[in-house]
Each structure stands twice: as structure tokens, then as C-alpha cells.
N, C-alpha and C positions, 0 to 999 in steps of 0.2 A: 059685580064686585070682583076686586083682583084676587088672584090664589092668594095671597098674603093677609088680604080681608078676612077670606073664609078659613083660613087656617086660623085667626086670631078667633073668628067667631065661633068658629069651634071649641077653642079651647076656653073662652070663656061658658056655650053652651053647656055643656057636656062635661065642666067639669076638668077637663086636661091637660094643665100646668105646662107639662113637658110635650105635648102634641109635637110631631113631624112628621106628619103624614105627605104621601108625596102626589100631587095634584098637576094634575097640566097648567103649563103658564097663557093660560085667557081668561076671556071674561066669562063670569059664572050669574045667572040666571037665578033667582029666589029659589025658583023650582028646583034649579041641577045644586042650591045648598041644602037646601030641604030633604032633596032626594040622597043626598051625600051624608046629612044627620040621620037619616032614617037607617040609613046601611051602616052606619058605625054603629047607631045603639042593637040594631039587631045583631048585629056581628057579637058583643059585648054578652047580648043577651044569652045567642046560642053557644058560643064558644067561650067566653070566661064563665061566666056566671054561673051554669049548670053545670059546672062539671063535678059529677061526682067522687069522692075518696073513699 
């Protein structure tokens, strides 16, 4: 799929309207989106999400 693919499918995955995330222009592999959704939600996971106040 093209970067513009996986940026759409991202944002419909995960939920993210305004997504811009910035990707290399080639072709992406199920596995390198897979691998790219797994690293944005753990991103999310460890850095937004638990941050303590």
C-alpha cells in the first residue's frame, strides 16, 4: 500500500481524524503497517496515556 494508504488506514484504525504523521514515500508491506500501528499505539500507550498529575 502507498504512504497515503496507510496514513488513511491509520486514521481510520486508531481512531485519528487529524493524523500527519510523516512516512517514507514507498510501498508498505501488511507487516511494515502492522508494525507502524503497533508503534503508534504503544507510543500513545506509554507517553499520553499514563502520564501522571
Amino acid at each position: 500500500m502507498t504512504k497515503q494508504e496507510v496514513i488513511e488506514r491509520l486514521k481510520k484504525d486508531l481512531g485519528l481524524a487529524d493524523f500527519r504523521g510523516k512516512l517514507e514515500d514507498k510501498e508498505y508491506s501488511e507487516e511494515e503497517y502492522q508494525k507502524i500501528k503497533k508503534d503508534l499505539n504503544d507510543y500513545f500507550e506509554d507517553y499520553v496515556r499514563n502520564i501522571e498529575i
